[in-house]
DRENNUSE-299513 format. One line per 5 residues: number of its first residue (from 1); their letters; for each residue x, y, z of N, C-alpha, C. Coordinates in steps of 0.1 Angstrom, whole numbers, plus 5000, padded with zeros to 4 digits. Atoms other than C-alpha are relative to their C-alpha. Example, Ala and Ser with C-alpha at 12.3 -4.5 7.8 and 13.67 -1.06 7.14 Angstrom:
<nodes>
1 = AS = 5009,4988,5000,5123,4955,5078,5009,5012,5000; 4991,4989,5000,5137,4989,5071,4992,5011,5008
</nodes>
This chain:
<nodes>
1 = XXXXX = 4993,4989,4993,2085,8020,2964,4995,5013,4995; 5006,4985,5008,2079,8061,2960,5003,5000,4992; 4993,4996,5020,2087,8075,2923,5009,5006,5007; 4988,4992,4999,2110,8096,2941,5014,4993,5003; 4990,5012,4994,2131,8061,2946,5002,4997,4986
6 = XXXXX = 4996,5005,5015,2153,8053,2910,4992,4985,5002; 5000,5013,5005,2145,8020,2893,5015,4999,5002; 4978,5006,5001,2188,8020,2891,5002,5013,5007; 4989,4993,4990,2213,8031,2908,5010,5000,4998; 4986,5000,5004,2248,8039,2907,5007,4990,5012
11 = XXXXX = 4991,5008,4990,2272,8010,2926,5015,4997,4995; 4996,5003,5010,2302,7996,2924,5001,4985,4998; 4999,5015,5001,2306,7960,2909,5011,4994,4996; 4993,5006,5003,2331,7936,2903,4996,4987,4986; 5007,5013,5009,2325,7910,2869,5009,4986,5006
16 = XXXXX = 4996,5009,4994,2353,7888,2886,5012,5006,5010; 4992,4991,4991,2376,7889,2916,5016,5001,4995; 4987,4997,5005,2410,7899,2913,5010,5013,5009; 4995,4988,4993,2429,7934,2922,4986,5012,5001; 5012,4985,5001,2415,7969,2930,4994,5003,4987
21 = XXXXX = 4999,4995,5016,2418,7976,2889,4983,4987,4996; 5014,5003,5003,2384,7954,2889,4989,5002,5001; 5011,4988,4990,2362,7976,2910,4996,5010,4988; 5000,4986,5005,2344,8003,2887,4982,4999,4999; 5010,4996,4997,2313,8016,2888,4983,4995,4986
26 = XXXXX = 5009,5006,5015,2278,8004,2866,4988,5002,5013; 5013,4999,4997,2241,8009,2869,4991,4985,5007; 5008,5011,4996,2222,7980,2891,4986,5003,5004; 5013,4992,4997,2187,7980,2902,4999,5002,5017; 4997,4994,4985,2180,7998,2931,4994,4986,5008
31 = XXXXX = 5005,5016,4988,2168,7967,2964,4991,5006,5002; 5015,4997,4991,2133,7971,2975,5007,4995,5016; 5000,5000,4985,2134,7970,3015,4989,4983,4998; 5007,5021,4995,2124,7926,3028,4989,5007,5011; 5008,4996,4987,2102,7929,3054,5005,5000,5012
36 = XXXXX = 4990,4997,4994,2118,7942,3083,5012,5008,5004; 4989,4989,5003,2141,7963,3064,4995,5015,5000; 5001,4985,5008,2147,8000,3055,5009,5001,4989; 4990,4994,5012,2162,8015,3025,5004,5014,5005; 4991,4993,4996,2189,8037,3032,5002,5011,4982
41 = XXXXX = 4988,4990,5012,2203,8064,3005,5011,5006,5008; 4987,5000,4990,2234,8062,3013,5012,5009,4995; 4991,4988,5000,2257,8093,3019,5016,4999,4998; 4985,5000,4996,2289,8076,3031,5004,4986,5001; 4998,5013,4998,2303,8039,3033,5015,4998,5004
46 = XXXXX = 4996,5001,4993,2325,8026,3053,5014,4987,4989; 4993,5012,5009,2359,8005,3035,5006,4989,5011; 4998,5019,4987,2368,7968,3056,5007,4996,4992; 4995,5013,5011,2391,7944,3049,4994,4987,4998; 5012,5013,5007,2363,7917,3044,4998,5008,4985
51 = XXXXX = 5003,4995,5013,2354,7941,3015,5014,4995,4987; 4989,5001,5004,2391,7934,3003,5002,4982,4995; 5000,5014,5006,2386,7898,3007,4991,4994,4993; 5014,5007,5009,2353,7894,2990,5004,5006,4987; 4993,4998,5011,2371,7915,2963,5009,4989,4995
56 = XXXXX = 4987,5011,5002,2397,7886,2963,4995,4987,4992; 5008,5017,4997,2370,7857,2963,5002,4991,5011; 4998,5009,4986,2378,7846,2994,4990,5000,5013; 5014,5002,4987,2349,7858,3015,4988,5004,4995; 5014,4997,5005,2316,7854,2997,4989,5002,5009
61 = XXXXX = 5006,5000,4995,2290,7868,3008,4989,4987,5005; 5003,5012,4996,2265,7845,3033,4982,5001,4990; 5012,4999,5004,2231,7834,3016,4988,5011,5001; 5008,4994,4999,2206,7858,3007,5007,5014,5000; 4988,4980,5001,2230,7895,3012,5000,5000,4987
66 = XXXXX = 4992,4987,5011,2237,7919,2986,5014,4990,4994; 4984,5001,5005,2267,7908,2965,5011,5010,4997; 4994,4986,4997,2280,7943,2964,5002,5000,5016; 4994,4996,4989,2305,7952,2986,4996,5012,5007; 5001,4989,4992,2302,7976,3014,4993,4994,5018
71 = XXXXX = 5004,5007,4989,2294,7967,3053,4996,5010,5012; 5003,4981,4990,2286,8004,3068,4998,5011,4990; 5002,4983,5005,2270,8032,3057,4993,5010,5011; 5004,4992,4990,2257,8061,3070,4988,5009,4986; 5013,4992,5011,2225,8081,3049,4988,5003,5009
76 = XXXXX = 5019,4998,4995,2186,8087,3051,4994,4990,4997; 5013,5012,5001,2159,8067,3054,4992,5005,4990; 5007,4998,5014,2138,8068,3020,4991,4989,5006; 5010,5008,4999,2115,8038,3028,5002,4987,5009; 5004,5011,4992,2101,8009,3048,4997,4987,4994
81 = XXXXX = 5006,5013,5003,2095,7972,3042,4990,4999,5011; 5011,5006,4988,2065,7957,3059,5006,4996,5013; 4993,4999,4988,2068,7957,3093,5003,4987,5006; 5001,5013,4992,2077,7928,3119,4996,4997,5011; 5002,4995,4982,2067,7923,3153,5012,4997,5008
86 = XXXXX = 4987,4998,4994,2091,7934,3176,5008,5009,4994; 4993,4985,5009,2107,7958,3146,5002,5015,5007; 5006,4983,5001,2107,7998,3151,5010,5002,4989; 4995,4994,5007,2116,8012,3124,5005,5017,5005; 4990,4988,4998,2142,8046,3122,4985,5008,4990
91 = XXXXX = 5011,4991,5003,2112,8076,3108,5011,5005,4981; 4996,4999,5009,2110,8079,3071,5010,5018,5002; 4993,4989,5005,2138,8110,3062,5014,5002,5012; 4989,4993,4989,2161,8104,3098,5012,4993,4998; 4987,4996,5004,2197,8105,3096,5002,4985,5009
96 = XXXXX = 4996,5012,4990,2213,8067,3107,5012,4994,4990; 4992,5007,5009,2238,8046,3099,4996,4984,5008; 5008,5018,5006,2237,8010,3096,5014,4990,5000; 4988,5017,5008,2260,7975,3098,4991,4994,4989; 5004,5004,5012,2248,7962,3063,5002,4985,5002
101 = XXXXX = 4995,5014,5004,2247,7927,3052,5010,4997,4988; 4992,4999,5012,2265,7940,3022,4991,5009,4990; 5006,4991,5005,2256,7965,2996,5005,5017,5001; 4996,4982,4995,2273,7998,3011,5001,5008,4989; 4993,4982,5010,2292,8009,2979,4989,4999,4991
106 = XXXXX = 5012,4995,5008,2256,8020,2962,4996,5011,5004; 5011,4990,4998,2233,8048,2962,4989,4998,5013; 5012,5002,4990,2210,8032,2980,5002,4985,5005; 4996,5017,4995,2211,7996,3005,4989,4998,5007; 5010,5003,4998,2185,7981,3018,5006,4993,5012
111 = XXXXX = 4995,5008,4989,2192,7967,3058,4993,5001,5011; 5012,5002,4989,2174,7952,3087,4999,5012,5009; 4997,4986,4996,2164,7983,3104,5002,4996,5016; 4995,5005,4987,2175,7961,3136,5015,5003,5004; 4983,5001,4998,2212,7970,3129,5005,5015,4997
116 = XXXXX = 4995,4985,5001,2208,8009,3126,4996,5005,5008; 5004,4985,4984,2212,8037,3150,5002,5011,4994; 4990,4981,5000,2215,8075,3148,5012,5002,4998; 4993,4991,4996,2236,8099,3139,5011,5003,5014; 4997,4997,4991,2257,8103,3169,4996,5018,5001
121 = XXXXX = 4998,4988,5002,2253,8140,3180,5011,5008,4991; 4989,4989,5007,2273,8168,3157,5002,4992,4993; 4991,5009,5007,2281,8139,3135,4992,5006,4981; 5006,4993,5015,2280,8144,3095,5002,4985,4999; 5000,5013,5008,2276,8114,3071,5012,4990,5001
126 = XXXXX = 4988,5012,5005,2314,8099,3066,5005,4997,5017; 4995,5007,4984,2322,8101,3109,4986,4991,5000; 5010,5011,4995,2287,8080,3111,5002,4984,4995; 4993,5015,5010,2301,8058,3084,5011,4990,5002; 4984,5004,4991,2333,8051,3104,4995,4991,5009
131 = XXXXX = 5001,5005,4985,2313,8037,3134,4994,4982,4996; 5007,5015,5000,2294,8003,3127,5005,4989,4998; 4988,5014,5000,2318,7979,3113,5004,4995,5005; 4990,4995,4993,2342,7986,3131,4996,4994,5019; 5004,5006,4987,2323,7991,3165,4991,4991,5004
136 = XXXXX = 5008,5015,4995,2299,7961,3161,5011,4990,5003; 4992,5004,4994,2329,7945,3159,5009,4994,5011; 4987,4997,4984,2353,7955,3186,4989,4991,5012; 5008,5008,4991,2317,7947,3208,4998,4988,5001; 5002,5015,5002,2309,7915,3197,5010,4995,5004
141 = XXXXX = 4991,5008,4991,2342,7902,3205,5011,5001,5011; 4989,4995,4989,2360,7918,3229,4991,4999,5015; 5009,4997,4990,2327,7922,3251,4989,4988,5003; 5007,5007,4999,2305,7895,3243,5007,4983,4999; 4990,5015,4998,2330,7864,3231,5008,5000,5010
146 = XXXXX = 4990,5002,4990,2359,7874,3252,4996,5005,5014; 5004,4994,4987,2339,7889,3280,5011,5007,5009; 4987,4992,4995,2365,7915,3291,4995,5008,5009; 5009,4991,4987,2355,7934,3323,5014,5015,5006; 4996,4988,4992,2369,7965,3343,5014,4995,5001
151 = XXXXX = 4986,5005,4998,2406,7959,3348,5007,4991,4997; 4990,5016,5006,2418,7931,3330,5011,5013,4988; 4991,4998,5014,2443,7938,3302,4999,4997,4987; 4999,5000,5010,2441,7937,3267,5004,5002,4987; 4991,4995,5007,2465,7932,3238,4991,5002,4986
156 = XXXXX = 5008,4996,5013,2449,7947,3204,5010,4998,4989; 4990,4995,5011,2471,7941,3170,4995,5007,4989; 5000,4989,5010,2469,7965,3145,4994,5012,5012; 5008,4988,4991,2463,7993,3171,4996,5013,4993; 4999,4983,5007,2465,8023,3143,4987,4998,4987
161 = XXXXX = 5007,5005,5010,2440,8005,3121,4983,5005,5004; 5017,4990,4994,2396,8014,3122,4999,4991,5010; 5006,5010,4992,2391,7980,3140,5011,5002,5013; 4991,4999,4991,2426,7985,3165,4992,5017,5009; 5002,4985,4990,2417,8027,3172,4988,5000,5007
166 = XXXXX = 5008,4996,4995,2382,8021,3179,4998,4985,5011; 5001,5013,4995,2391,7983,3199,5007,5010,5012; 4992,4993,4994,2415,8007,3216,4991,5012,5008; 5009,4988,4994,2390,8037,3227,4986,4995,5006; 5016,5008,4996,2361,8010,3236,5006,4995,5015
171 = XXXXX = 4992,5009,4990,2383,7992,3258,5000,5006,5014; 4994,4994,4985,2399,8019,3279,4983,5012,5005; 5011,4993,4991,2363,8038,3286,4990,4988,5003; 5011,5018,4995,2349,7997,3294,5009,5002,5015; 4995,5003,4984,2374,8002,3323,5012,4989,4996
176 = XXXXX = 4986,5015,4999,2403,7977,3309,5010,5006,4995; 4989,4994,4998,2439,7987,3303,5005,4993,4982; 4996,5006,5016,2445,7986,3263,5014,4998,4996; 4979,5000,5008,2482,7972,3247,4996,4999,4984; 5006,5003,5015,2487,7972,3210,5012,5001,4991
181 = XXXXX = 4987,4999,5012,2511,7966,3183,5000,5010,4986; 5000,4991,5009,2520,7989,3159,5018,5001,4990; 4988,5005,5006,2544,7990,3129,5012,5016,4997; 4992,4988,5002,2562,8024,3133,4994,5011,5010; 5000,4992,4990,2565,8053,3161,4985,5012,4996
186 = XXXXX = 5009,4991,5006,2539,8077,3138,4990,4993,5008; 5010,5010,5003,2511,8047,3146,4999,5001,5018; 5000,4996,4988,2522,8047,3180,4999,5006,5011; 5003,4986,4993,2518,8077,3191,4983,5006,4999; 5012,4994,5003,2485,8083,3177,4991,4991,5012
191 = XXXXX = 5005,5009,4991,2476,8047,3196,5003,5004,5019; 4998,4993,4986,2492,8064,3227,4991,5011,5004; 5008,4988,4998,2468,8094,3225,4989,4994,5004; 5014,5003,4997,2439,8072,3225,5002,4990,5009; 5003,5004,4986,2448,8058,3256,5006,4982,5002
196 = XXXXX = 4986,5008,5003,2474,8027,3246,5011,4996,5005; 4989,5005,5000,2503,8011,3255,5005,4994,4989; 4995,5002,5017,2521,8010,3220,5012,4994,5000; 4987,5013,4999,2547,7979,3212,5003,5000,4984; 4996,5002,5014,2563,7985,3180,5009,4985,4995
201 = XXXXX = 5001,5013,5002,2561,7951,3166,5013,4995,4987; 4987,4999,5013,2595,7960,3139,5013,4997,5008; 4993,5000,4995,2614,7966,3165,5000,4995,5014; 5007,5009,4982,2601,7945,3202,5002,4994,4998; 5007,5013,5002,2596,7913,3205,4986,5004,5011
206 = XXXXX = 5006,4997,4994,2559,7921,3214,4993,4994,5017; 5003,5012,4987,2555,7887,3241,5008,5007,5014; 4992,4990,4993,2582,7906,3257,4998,5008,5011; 4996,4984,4990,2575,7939,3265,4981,4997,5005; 5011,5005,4992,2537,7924,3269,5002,4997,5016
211 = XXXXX = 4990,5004,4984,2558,7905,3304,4999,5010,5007; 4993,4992,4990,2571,7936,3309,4993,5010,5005; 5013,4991,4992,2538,7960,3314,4993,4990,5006; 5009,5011,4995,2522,7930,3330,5005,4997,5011; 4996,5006,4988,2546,7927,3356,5002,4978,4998
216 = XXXXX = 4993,5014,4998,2554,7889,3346,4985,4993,4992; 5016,5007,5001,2514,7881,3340,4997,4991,4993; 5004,5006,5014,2506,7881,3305,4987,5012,5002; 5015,4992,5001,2472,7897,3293,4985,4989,4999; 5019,5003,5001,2434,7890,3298,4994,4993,4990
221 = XXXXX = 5006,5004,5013,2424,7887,3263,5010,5007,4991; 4991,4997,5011,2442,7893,3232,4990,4999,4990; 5009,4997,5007,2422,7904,3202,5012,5000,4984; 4992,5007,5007,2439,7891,3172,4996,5002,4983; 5002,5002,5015,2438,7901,3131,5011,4996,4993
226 = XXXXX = 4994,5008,5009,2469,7881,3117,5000,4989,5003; 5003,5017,5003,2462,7846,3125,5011,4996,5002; 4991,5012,5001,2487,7819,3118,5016,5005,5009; 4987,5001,4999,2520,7835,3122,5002,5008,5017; 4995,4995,4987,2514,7849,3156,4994,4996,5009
231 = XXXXX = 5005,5008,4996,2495,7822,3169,5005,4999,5014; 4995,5008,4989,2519,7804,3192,5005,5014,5011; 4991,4987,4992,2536,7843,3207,4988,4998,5002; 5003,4991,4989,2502,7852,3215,4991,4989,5008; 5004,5009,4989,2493,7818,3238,5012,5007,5010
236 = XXXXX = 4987,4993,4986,2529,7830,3256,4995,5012,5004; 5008,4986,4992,2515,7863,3262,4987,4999,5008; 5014,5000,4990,2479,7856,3280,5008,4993,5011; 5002,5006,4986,2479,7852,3313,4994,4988,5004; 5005,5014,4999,2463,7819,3329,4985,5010,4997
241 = XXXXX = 5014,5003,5003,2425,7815,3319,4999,5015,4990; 4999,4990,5012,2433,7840,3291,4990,5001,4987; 5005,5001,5012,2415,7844,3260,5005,5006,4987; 4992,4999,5018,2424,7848,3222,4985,4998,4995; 5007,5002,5007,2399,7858,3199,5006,5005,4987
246 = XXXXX = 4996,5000,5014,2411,7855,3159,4987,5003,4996; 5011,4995,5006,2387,7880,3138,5006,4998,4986; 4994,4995,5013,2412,7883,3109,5013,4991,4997; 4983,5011,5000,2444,7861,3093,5005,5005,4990; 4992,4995,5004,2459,7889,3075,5015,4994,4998
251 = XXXXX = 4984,5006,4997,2494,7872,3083,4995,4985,4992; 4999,5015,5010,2477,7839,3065,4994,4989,5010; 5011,5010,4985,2457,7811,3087,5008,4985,5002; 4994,5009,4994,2482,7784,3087,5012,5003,5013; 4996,5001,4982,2496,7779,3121,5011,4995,4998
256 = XXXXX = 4987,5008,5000,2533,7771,3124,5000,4993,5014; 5001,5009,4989,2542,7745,3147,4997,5005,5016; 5000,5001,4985,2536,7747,3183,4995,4991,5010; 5003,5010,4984,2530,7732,3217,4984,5002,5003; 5017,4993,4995,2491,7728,3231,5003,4998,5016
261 = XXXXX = 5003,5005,4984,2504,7726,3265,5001,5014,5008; 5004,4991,4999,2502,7764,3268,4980,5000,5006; 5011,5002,4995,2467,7759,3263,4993,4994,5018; 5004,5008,4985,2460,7730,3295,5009,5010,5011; 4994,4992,4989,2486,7749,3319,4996,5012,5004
266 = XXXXX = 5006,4990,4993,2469,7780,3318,4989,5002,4997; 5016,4996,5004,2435,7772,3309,4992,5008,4989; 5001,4989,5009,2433,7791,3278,4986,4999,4993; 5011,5001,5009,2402,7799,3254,5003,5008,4985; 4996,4994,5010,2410,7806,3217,4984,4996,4994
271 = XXXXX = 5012,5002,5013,2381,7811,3194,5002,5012,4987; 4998,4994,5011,2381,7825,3160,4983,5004,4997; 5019,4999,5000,2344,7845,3150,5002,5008,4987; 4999,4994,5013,2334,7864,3116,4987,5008,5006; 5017,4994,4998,2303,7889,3122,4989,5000,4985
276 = XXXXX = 5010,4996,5011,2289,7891,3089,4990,4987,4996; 5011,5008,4999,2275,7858,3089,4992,4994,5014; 5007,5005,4988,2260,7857,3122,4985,5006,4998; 5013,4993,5004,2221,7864,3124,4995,5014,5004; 5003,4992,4997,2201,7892,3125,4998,5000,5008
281 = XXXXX = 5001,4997,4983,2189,7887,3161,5011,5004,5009; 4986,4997,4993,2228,7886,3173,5004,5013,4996; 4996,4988,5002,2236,7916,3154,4993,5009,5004; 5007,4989,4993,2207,7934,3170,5004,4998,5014; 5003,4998,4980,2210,7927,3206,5021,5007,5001
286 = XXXXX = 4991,4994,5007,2247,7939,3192,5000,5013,5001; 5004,4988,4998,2232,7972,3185,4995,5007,5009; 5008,4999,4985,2213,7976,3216,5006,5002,5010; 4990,4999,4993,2246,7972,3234,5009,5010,5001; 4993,4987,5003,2261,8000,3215,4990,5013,5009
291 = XXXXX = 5011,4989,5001,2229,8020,3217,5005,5003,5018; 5000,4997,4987,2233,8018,3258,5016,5001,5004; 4985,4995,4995,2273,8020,3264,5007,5009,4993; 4992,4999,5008,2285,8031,3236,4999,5014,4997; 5008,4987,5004,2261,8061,3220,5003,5011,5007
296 = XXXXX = 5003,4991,4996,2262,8081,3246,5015,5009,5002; 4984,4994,5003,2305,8084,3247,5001,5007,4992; 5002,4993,5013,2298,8092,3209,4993,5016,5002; 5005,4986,4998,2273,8121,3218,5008,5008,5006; 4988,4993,4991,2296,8135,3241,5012,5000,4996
301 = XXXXX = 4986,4996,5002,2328,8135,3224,5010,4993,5005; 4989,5010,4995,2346,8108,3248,5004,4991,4991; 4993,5006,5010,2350,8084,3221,4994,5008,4983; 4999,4995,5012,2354,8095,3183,5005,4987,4988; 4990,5009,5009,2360,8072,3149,5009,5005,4997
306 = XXXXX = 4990,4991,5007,2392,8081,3136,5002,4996,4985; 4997,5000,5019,2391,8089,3098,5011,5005,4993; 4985,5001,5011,2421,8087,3075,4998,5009,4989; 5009,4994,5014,2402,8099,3044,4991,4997,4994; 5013,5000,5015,2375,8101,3019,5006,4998,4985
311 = XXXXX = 4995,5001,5013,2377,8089,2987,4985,5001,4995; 5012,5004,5002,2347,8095,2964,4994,4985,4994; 5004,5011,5004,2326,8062,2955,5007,4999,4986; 4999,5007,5014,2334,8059,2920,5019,4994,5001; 4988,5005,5002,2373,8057,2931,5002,4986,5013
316 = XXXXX = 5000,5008,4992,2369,8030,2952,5010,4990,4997; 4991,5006,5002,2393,8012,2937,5018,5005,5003; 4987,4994,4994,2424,8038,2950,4993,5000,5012; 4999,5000,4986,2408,8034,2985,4998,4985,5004; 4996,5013,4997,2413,7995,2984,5015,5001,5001
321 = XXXXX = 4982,5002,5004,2448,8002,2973,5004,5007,5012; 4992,4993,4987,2456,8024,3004,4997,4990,5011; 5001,5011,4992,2439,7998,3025,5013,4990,5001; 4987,5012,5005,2459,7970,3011,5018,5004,5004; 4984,4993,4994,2493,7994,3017,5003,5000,5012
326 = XXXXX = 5000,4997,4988,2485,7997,3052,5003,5012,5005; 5001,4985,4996,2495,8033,3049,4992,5008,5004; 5012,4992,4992,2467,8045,3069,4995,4999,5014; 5006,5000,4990,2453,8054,3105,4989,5001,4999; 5014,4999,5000,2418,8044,3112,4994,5001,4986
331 = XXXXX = 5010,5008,5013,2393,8044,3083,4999,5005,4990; 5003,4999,5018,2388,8046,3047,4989,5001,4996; 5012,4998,5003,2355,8060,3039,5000,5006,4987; 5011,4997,5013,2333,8067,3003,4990,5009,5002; 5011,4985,5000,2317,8099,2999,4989,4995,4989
336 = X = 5010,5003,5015,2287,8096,2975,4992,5012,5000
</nodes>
């Protein structure tokens, strides 16, 4: 690599998993770029609750990744690995951000340069840092698993969250009519701004008032991060030939009792997906998808990530803990 690239770097590591109070920062050696890759010096990183559960020990990273946490950054390009055919690399010194395989909370990360884009226009480091997670995400399964088209409906849970606001602002400029649960009128409102139908999930029964904007129907697809405990409510909510995609089982992944005859009577499709272990070929044609629908909303101002706050890298362990609280709209970003 150049001399102008450390031997070490500053990250942060864990010696074992546990709470946030295990997170603190230490010298590793910087990654050389695989072939294929670029090395990133990374400005801004993006906080996930996969990061939360691989802090836990519950979601280890997949063969071969980074074991430092982090799943989005945003920086400069410092250097190239040997190329690939079919590659292009981003030009040594240009401004991108990046879905990682892991590695964000560092100085510097090393990632297929198949899974980075630009800058959006006017954008600084920590809004670039907000987008990739988040909106590889929302794409992959709302667009490509659940194939959601122009007019269908779509119920989103955690609507006030990075993965809900920006599931919520993809949706309704795809042409589909976004619903979303939310745990208080503040969350609501914000999810109303970005184009929403907000169902406070404290006070509703959300199957309910789902009926009752539906006209009787049910919804399209339903896009799902607690799992078990809201399993069976959200088969009663899809409409016939519905779909359910489970990204997340926040609420816990055992399934209380129910009936499968939801399922056969209205033809239903439930699948559960993870992105972080899918391949690099999926996660590019992934990016490719953003680069042509998505980017150009970004440039122009129609869609936006929405950031909560910055914490700098070394406190990364008080921006799990806000995660964890839930007290926050949209995303939790690391300054560096």
């Amino acid at each position: 690599m150049a001399s102008t690239i450390p031997d070490e770097m500053t990250a942060i590591i864990l010696d074992e998993p546990g709470g946030p109070e295990v997170l603190h920062t230490d010298k590793v050696p910087t990654p050389s770029p695989k072939p294929g890759e670029v090395l990133i010096r990374v400005e801004a990183s993006g906080v996930n609750r996969p990061d939360i559960m691989q802090r836990k020990g519950y979601y280890p990273p997949p063969p071969g990744a980074s074991p430092l946490l982090g799943l989005e950054i945003a920086g400069t390009v410092v250097a190239h690995g040997s190329p690939l055919s079919g590659t292009e690399f981003p030009a040594i010194g240009s401004k991108i951000c990046a879905l990682t395989n892991g590695g964000g909370y560092a100085d510097y990360c090393a990632v297929p340069a198949s899974q980075c884009l630009p800058w959006p226009d006017h954008y600084d480091a920590v809004k670039a840092a907000a987008i990739p997670e988040t909106f590889f995400t929302v794409w992959s399964n709302l667009f490509t698993t659940a194939d959601l088209k122009k007019g269908e409906t779509v119920l989103i849970h955690g609507g006030a969250g990075g993965i809900g606001t920006a599931a919520i602002q993809i949706a309704k400029a795809m042409g589909a009519i976004p619903l979303t649960t939310v745990s208080d009128p503040e969350k609501g409102e914000l999810c109303e701004k970005l184009g929403a139908i907000a169902i406070n999930y404290k006070t509703d029964d959300f199957v309910e008032k789902v009926m009752e904007h539906t006209g009787g129907k049910g919804v399209d697809v339903i896009l799902d991060i607690i799992g078990g405990p809201y399993f069976s409510r959200n088969l009663k909510a899809l409409a016939m030939d519905g779909r359910l995609v489970i990204i997340a089982f926040q609420g816990g992944a055992k399934v209380e009792e129910f009936s499968l005859t939801p399922l056969m009577t209205k033809r239903l499709h439930v699948t559960a997906t993870a992105l972080r272990p899918r391949s690099k070929e999926y996660k590019a044609t992934v990016a490719e998808a953003l680069k042509t629908h998505i980017w150009p909303l970004l440039d122009s101002g129609a869609l936006e990530p929405i950031v909560h706050t910055t914490f700098p890298l070394a406190e990364a362990a008080e921006a799990h803990r806000l995660m964890e609280s839930s007290n926050h709209s949209g995303k939790i970003i690391l300054t560096h």
